[in-house]
TIVO-2410 file (N, C-alpha, C; in nm, 3 decimals):
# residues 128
REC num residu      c1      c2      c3 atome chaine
REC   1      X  -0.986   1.617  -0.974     N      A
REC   1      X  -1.048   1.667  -0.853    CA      A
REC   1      X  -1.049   1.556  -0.748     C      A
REC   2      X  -1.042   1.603  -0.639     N      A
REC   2      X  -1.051   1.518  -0.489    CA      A
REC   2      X  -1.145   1.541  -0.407     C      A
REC   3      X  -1.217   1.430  -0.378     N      A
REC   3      X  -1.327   1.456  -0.317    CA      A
REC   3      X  -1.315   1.408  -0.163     C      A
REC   4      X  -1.314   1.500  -0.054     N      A
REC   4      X  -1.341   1.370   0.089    CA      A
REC   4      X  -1.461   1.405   0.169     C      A
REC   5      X  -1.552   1.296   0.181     N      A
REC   5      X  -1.696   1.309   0.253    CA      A
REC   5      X  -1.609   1.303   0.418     C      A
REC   6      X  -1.729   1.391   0.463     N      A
REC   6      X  -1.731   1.422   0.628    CA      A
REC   6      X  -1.839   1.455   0.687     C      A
REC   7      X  -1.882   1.330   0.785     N      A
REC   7      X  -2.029   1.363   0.861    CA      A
REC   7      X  -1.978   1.472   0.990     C      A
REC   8      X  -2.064   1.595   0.952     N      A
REC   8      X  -2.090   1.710   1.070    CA      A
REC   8      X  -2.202   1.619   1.160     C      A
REC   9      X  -2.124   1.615   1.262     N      A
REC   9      X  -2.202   1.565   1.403    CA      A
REC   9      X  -2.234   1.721   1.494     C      A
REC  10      X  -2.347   1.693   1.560     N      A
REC  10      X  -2.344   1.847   1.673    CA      A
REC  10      X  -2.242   1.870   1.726     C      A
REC  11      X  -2.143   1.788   1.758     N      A
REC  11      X  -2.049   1.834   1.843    CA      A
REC  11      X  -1.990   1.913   1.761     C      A
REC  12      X  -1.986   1.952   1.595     N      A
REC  12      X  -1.915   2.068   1.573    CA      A
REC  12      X  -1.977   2.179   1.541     C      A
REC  13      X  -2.097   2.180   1.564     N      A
REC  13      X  -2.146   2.320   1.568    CA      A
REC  13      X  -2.151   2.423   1.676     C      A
REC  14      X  -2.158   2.567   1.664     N      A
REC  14      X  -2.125   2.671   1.730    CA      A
REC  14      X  -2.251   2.672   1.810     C      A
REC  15      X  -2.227   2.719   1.909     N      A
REC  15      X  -2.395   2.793   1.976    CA      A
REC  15      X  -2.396   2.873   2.017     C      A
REC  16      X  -2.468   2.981   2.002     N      A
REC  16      X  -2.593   2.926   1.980    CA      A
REC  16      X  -2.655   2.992   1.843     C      A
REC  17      X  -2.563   2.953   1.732     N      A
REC  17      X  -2.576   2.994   1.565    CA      A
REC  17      X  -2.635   2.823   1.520     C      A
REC  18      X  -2.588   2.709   1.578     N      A
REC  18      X  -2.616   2.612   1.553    CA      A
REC  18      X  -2.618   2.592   1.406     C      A
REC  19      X  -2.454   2.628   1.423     N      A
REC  19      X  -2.341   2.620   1.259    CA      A
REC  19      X  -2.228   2.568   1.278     C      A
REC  20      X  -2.138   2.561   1.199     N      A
REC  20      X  -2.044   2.564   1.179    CA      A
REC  20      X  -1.979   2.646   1.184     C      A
REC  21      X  -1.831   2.705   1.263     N      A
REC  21      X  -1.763   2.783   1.317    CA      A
REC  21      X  -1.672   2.832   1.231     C      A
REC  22      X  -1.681   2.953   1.126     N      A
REC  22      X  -1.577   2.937   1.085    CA      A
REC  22      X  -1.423   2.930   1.051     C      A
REC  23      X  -1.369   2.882   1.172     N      A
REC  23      X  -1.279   2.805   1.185    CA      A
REC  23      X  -1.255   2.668   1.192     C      A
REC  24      X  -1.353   2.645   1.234     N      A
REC  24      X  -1.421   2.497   1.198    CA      A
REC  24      X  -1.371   2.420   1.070     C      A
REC  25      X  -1.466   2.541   1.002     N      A
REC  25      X  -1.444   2.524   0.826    CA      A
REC  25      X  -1.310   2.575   0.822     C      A
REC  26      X  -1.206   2.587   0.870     N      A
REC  26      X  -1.064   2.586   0.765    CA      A
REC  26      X  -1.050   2.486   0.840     C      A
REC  27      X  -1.065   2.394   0.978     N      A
REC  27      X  -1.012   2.273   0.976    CA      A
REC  27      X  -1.029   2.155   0.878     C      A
REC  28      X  -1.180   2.202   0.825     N      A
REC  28      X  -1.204   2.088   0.752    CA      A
REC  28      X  -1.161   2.101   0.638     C      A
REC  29      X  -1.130   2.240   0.615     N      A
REC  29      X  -1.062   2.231   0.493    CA      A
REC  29      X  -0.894   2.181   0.426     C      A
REC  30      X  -0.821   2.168   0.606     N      A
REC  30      X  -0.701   2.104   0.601    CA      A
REC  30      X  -0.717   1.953   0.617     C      A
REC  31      X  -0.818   1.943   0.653     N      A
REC  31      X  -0.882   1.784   0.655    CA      A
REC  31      X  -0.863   1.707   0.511     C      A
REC  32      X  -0.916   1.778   0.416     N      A
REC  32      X  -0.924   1.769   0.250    CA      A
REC  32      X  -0.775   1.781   0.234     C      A
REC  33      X  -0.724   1.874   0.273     N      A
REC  33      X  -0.552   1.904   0.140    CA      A
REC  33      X  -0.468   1.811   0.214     C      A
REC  34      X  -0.473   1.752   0.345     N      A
REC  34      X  -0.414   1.642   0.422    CA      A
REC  34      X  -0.430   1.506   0.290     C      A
REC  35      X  -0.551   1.494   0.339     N      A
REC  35      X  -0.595   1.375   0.268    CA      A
REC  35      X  -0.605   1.369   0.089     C      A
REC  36      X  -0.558   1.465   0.046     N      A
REC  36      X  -0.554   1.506  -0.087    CA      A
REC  36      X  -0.352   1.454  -0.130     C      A
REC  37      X  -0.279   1.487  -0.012     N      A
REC  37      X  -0.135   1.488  -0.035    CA      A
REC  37      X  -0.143   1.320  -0.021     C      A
REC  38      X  -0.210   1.268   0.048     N      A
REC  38      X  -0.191   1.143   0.113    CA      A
REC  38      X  -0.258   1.048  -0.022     C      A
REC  39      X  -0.365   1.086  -0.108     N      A
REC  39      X  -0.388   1.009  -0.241    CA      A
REC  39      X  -0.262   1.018  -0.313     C      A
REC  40      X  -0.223   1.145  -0.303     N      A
REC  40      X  -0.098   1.111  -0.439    CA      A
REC  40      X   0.033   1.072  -0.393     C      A
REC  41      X   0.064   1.028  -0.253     N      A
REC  41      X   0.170   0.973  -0.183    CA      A
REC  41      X   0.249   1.038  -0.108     C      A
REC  42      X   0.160   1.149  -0.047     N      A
REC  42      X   0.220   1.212   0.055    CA      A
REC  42      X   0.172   1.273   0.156     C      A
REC  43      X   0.182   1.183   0.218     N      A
REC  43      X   0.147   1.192   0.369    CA      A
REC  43      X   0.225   1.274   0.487     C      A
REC  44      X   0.179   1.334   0.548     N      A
REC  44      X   0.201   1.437   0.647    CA      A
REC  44      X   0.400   1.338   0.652     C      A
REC  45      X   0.364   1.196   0.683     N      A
REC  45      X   0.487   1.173   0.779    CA      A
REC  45      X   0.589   1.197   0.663     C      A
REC  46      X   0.574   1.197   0.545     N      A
REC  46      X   0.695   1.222   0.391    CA      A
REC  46      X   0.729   1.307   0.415     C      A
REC  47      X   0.676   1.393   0.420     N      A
REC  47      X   0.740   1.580   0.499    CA      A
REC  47      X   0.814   1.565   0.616     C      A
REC  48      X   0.798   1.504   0.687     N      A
REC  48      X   0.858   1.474   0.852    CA      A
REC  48      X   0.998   1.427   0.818     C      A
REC  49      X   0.966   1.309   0.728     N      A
REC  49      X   1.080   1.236   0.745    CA      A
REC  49      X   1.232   1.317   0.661     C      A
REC  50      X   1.192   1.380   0.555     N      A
REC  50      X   1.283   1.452   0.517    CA      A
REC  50      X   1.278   1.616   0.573     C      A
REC  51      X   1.210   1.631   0.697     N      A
REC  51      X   1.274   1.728   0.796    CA      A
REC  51      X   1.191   1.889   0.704     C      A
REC  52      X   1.061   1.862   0.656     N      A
REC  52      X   1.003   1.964   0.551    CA      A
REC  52      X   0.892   2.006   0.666     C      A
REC  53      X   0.851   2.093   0.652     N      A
REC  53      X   0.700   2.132   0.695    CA      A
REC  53      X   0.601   2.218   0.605     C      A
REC  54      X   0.544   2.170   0.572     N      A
REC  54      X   0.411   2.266   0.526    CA      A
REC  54      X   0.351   2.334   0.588     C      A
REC  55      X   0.402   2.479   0.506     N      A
REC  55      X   0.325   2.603   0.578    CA      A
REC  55      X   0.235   2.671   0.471     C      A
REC  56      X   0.112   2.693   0.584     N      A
REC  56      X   0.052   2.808   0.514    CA      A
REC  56      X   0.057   2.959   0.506     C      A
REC  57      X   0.066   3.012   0.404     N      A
REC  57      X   0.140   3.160   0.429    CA      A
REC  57      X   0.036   3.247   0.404     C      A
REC  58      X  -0.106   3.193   0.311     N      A
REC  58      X  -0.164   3.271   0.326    CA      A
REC  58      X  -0.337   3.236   0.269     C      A
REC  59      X  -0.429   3.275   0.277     N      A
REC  59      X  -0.619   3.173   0.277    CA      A
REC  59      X  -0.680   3.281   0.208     C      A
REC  60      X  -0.751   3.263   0.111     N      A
REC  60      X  -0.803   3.309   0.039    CA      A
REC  60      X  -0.970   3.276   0.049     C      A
REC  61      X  -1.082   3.308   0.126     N      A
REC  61      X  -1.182   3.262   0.164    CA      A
REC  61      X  -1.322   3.333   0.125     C      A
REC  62      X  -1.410   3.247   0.098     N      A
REC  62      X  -1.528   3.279   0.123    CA      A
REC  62      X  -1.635   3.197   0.163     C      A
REC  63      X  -1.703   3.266   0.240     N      A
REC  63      X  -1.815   3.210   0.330    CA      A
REC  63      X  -1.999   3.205   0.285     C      A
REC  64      X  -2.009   3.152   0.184     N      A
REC  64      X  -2.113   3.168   0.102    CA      A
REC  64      X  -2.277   3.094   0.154     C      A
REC  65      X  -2.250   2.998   0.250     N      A
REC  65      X  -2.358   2.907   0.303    CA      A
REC  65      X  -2.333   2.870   0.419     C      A
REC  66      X  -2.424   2.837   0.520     N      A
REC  66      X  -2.420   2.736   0.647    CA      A
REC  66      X  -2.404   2.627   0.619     C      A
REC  67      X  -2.313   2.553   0.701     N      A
REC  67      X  -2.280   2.413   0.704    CA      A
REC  67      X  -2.302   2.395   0.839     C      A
REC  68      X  -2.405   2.256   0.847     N      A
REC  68      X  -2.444   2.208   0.968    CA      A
REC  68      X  -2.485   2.092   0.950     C      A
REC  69      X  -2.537   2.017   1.059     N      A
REC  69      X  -2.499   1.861   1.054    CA      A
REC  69      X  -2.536   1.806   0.916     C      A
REC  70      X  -2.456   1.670   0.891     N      A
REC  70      X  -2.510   1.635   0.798    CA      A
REC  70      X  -2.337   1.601   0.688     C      A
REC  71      X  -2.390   1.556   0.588     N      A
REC  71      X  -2.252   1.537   0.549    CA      A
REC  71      X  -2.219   1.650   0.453     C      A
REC  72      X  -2.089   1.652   0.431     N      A
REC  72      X  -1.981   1.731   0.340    CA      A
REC  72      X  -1.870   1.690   0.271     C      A
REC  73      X  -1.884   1.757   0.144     N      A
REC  73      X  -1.750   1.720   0.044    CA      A
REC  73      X  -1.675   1.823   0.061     C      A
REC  74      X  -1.556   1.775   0.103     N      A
REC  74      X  -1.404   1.889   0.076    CA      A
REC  74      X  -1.373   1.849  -0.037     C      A
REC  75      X  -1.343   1.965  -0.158     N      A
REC  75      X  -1.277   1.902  -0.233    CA      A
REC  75      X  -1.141   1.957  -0.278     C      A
REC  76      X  -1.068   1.921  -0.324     N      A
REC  76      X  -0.925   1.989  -0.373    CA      A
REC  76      X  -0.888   1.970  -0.504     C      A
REC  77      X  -0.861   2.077  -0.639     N      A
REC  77      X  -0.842   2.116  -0.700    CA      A
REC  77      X  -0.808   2.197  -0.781     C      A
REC  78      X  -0.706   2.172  -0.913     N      A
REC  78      X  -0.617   2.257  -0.964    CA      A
REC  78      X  -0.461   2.281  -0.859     C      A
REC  79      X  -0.425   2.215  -0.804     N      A
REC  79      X  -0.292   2.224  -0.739    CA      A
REC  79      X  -0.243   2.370  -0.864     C      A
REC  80      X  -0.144   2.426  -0.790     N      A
REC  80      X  -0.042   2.496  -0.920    CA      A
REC  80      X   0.090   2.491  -0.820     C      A
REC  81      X   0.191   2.520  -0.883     N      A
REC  81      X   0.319   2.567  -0.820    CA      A
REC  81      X   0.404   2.668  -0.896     C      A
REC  82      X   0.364   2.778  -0.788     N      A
REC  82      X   0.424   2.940  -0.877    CA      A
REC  82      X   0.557   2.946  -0.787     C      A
REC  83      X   0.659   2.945  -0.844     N      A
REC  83      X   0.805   2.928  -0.784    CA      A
REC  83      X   0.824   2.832  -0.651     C      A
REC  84      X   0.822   2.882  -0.524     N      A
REC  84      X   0.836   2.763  -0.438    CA      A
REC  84      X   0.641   2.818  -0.362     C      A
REC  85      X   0.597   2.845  -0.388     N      A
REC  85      X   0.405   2.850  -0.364    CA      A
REC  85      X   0.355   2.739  -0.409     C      A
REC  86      X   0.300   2.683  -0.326     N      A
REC  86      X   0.223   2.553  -0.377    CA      A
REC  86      X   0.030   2.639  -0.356     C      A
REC  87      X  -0.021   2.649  -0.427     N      A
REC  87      X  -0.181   2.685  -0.484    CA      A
REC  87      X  -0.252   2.584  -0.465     C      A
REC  88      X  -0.404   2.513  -0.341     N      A
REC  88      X  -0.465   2.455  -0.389    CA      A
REC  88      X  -0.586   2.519  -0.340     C      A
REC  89      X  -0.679   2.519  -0.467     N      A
REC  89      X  -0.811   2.531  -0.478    CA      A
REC  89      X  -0.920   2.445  -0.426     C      A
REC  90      X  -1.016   2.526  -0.328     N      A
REC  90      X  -1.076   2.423  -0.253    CA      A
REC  90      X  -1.210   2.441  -0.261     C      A
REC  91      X  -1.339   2.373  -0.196     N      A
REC  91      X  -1.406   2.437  -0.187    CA      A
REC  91      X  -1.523   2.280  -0.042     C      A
REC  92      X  -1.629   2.370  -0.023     N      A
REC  92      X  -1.696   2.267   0.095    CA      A
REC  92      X  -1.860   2.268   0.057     C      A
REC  93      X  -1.874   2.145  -0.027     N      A
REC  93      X  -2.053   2.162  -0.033    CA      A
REC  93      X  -2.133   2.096   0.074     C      A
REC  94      X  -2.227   2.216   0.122     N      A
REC  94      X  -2.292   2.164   0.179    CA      A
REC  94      X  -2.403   1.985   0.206     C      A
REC  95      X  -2.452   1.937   0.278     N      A
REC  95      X  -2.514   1.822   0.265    CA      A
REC  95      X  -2.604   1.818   0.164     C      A
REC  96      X  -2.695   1.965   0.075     N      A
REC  96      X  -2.726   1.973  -0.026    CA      A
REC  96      X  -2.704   1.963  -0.181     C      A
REC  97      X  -2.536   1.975  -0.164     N      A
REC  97      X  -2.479   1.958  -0.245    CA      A
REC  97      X  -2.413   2.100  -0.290     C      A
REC  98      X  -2.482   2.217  -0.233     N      A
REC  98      X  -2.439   2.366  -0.304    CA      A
REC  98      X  -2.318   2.374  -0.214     C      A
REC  99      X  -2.224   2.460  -0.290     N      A
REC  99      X  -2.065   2.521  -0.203    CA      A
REC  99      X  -2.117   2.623  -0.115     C      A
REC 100      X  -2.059   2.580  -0.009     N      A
REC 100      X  -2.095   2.658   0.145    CA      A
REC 100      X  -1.953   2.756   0.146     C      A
REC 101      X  -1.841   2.678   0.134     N      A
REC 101      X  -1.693   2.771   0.144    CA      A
REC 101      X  -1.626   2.728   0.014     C      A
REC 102      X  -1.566   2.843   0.018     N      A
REC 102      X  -1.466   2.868  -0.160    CA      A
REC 102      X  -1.301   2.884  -0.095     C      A
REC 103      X  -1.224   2.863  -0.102     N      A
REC 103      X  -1.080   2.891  -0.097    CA      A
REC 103      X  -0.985   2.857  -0.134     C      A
REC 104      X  -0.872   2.943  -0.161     N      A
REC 104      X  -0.755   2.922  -0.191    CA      A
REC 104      X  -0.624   2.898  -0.088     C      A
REC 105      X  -0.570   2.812  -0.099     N      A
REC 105      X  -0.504   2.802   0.014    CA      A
REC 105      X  -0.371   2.814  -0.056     C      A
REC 106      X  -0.263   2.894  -0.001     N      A
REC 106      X  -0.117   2.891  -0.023    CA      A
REC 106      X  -0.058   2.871   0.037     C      A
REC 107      X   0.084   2.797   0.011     N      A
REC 107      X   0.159   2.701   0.141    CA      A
REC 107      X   0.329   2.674   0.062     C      A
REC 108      X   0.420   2.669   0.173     N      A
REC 108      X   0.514   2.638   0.117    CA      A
REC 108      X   0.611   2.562   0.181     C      A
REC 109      X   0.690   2.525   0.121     N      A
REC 109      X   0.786   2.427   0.216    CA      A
REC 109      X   0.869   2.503   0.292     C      A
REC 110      X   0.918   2.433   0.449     N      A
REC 110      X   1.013   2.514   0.507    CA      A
REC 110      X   1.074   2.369   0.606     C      A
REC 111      X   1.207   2.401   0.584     N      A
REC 111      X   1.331   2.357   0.626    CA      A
REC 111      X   1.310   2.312   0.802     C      A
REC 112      X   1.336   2.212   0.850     N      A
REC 112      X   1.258   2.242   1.020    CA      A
REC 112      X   1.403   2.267   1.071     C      A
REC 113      X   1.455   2.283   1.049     N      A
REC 113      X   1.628   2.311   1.103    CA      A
REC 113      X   1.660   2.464   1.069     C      A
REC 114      X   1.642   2.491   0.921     N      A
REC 114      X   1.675   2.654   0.950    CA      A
REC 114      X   1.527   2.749   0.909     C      A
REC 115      X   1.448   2.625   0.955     N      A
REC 115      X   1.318   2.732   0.944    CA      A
REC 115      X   1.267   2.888   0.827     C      A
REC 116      X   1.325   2.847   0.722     N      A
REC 116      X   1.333   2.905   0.581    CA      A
REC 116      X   1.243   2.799   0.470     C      A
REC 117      X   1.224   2.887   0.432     N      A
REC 117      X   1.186   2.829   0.306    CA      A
REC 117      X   1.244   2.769   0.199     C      A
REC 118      X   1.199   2.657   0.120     N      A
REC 118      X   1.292   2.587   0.082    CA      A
REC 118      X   1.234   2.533  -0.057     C      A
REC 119      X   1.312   2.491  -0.189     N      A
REC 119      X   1.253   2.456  -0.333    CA      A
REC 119      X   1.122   2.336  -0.267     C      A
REC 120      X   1.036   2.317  -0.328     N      A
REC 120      X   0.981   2.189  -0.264    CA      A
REC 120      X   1.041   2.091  -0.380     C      A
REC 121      X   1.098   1.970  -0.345     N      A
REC 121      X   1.138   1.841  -0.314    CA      A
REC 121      X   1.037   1.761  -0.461     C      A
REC 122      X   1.202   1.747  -0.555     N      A
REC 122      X   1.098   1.706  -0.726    CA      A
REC 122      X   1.020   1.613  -0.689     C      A
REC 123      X   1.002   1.516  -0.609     N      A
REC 123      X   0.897   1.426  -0.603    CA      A
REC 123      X   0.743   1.526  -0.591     C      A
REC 124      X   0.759   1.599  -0.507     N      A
REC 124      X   0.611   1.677  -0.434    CA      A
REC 124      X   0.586   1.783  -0.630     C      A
REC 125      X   0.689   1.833  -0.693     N      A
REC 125      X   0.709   1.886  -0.808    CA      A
REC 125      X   0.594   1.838  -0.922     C      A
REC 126      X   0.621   1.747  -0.936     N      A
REC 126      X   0.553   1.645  -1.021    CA      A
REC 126      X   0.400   1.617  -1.016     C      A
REC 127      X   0.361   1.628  -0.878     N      A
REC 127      X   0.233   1.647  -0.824    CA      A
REC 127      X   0.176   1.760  -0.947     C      A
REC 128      X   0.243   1.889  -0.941     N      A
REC 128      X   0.195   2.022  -1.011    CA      A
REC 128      X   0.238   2.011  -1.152     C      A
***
């Protein structure tokens, strides 16, 4: 499991719910699978450089608690890879510690030249 702490300052809450937006919460949740690729050696620019992009094709969500100032764990877990689908399991506990958001995020590699989808790359493989 991967854990990344993040202080909610006011400036990201909604108003006048004086929450968290949720869209908010899927940024922070790409905040986590960013910084999750980047522990195991892959960083946004590894994709760049061999001309890949990570897409998401499709979010699997739930909205179970308010998140508002204060800090938060993104965490990321269980990666899978079902043919070229990369699966990661996420979730966002509140500054209390209870899960505020649950999701699944699916994503896949795509080619930036013919904009297709593409095997992901045995190094990223190995990850799963």
């Amino acid at each position: 499991m991967f854990e990344l702490a993040i202080e909610i300052g006011q400036e990201l809450l909604e108003h006048p719910y004086d929450h968290v937006h949720h869209a908010t919460a899927l940024r922070l949740l790409e905040r986590g699978r960013i910084a999750f690729l980047e522990q195991h050696g892959f960083p946004l620019v590894w994709f760049f450089e061999r001309n890949i992009l990570l897409v998401i094709t499709r979010v699997k969500i739930e909205y179970l608690r308010e998140l508002t100032v204060g800090n938060v764990k993104v965490r990321c877990e269980a990666p899978e890879l079902n043919g070229r689908v990369i699966a990661i399991a996420q979730e966002i506990r509140n500054e209390r510690n209870k899960v505020a958001v649950q999701a699944n995020v699916y994503s896949v590699c795509m080619d930036t030249e013919t904009r297709r989808g593409i095997e992901p790359p045995e190094e990223l493989m190995r990850l799963f």
